[in-house]
N, C-alpha and C positions, 0 to 999 in steps of 0.2 A: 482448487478454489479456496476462496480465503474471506477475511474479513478485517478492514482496515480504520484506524482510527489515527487521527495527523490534529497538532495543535503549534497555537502560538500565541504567548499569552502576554499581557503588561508586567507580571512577576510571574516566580516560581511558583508550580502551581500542580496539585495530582490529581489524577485523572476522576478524583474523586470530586473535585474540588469545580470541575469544568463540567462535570455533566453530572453529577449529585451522585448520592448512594445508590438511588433508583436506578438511573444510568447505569452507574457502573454492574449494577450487578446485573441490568438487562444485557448489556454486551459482553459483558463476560460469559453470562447464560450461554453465549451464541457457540461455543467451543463443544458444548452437547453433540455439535456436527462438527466444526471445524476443532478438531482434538488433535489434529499433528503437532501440536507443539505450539510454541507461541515465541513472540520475542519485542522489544522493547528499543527504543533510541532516545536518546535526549542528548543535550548538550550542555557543555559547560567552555562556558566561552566561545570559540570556534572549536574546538574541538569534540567530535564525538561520542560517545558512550555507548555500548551497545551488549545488551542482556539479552541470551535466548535459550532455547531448550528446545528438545523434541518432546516432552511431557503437555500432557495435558493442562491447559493456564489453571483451571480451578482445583487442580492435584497438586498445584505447586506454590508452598509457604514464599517462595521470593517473590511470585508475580503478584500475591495479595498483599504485602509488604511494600512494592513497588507500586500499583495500582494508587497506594494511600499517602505515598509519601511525596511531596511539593520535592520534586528533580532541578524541573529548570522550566524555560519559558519558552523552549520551542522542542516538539516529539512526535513519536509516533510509535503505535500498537497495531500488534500483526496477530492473528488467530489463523492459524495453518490447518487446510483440509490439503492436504499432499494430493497431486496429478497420480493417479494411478502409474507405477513403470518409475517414477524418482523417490529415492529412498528417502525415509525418515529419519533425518539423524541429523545433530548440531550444525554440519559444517550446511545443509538443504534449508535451515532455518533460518527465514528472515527474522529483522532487516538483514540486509548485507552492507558492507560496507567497503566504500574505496576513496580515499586522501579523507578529507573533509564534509564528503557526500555519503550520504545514507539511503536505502530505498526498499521500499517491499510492494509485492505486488499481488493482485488478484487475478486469477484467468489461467488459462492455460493455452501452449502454441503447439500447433501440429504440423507437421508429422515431427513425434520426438524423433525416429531415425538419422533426420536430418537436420539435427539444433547444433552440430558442430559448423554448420553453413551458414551461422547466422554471423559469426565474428571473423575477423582477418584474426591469422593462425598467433600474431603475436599477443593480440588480444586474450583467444580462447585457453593459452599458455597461463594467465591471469588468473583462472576460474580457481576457487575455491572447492566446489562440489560441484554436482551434474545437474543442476534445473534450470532448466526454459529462463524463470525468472532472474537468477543471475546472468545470465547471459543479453537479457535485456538490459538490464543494468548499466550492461558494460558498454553495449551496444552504445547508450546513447551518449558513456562518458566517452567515446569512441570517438563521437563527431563533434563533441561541445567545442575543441579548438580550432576547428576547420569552420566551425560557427562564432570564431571570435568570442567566444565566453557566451555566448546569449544562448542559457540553457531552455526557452520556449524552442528558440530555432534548430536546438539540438536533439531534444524532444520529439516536436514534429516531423524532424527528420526521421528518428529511429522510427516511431510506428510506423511511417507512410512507406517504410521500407520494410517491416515488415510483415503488412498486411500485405504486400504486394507481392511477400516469396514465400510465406507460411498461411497457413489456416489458425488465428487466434481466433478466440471465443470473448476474451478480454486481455485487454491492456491497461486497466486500472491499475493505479498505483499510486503512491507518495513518494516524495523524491526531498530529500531536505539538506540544503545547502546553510553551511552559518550563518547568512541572512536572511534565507526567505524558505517557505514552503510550497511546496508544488504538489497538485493534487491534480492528478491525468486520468480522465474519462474518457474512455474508448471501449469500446463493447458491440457485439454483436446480439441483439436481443434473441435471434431466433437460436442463436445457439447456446443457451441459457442449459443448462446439466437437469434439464428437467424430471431426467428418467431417475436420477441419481436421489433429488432432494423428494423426489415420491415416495420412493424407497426408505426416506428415511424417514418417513411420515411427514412430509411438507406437501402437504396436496394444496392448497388455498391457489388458485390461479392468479389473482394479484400479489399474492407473495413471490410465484415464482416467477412472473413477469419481472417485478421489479429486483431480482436478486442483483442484478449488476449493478444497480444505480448507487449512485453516490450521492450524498448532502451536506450542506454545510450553514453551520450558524455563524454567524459575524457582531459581535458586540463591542463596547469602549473596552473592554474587560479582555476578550481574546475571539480567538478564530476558529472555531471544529470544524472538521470534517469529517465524513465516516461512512461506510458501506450502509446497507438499509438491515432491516433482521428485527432490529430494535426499538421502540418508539421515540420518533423526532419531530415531535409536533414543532409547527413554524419553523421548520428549518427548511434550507433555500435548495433544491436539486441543482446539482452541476449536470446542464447540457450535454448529453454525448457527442463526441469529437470535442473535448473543449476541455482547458488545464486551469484550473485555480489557481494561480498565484498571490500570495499572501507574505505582506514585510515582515519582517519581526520585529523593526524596531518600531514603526507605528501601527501595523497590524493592516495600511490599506490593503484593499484585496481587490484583484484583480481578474476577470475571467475571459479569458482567449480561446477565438478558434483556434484550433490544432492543422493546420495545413501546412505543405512542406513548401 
């Protein structure tokens, strides 16, 4: 399980810059539990850029230096709590990345035994490292031609395929293409890692209710989005079953149901 933050903004802009110092250091805070590591995207131009680590974000001089510094005008931040059974280590750290797409995710898919059955064999050939979430990844850059480029229809397709042959808990993620951002809410509330965030001292029941949920603020200025943990007063909840799409070059934004 993880915790996600996705932007797109009128100019270059850092993360500090989008959601204040208070912000940032409340989400940052959030690594206290999700400590696997962390990692970073932005662009410059159509092209991607992409920083990560298995380190802990607030142990690590680049992610505070990064966090402060105006990148670009469309990103995304990832705080990594690792699926128990997939290792800790750079190549398991989101974002990941493949052509001009970028993506990272929250949740986790069961049964791991069987997450080589999620891809056609030339596909899983592709994979960087061993997690669930690249392989969703890939999953849905899988089908975006067979959907004609329209990555909602691509999207929709990969969860509804598979919530249908695995047991996910979530399928949240961020998905960022050189034009637009994508923020995908899908979740199971009952299967919320309840036992887990007790454990770590998260007892509050509407905290752990709400762990999956996503939010997002929309102004003339830019577009957030982000996992819950943190305070987001006035910010707008994305629907589950339901993808955010958001322009970059005018920032509308856009929320779709997710069916295949």
């Amino acid at each position: 399980m993880c915790r996600l933050l996705g932007y797109c903004s009128t100019r270059e802009a850092s993360l500090e810059d989008l959601i204040g110092g208070d912000g940032l250091s409340e989400f940052t805070g959030l690594c206290a539990l999700h400590g696997d590591g962390w990692g970073m995207a932005w662009y410059e131009g159509d092209e991607p850029v992409v920083r990560k680590s298995p380190v802990r974000a607030d142990s690590e001089p680049e992610y505070e230096k990064l966090a402060r510094e105006p990148l670009a005008d469309l990103g995304l931040v990832h705080l990594r709590w690792a699926t128990p059974g997939l290792g800790v280590n750079e190549r398991n750290s989101h974002p990941f990345r493949y052509g001009q797409y970028v993506f990272a995710h929250n949740g986790a898919i069961h049964p791991q035994d069987r997450l080589s059955e999620m891809l056609p064999a030339d596909w899983e050939r592709r994979l960087g490292g061993t997690t669930d979430s690249e392989r969703y990844f890939l999953h849905i850059m899988s089908r975006l031609a067979s959907h004609g480029g329209d990555m909602v229809a691509a999207i929709a397709d990969a969860v509804t395929d598979i919530e249908a042959r695995f047991q996910p808990n979530s399928l949240n993620a961020l998905l960022l293409s050189p034009g637009e951002l994508y923020a995908i809410s899908w979740y199971h509330r009952d299967r919320v890692p309840e036992a887990k965030l007790r454990a770590c001292g998260h007892d509050q029941p509407d905290e752990i209710a709400a762990y999956f949920d996503l939010a997002y603020r929309a102004t003339a200025e830019s577009v957030v989005v982000a996992s819950s943990g943190w305070p987001q007063p006035g910010w707008t909840p994305l629907p589950n079953r339901h993808v955010l799409v958001a322009d970059r070059r005018t920032l509308l934004t856009r929320v779709l149901p997710l069916s295949a």
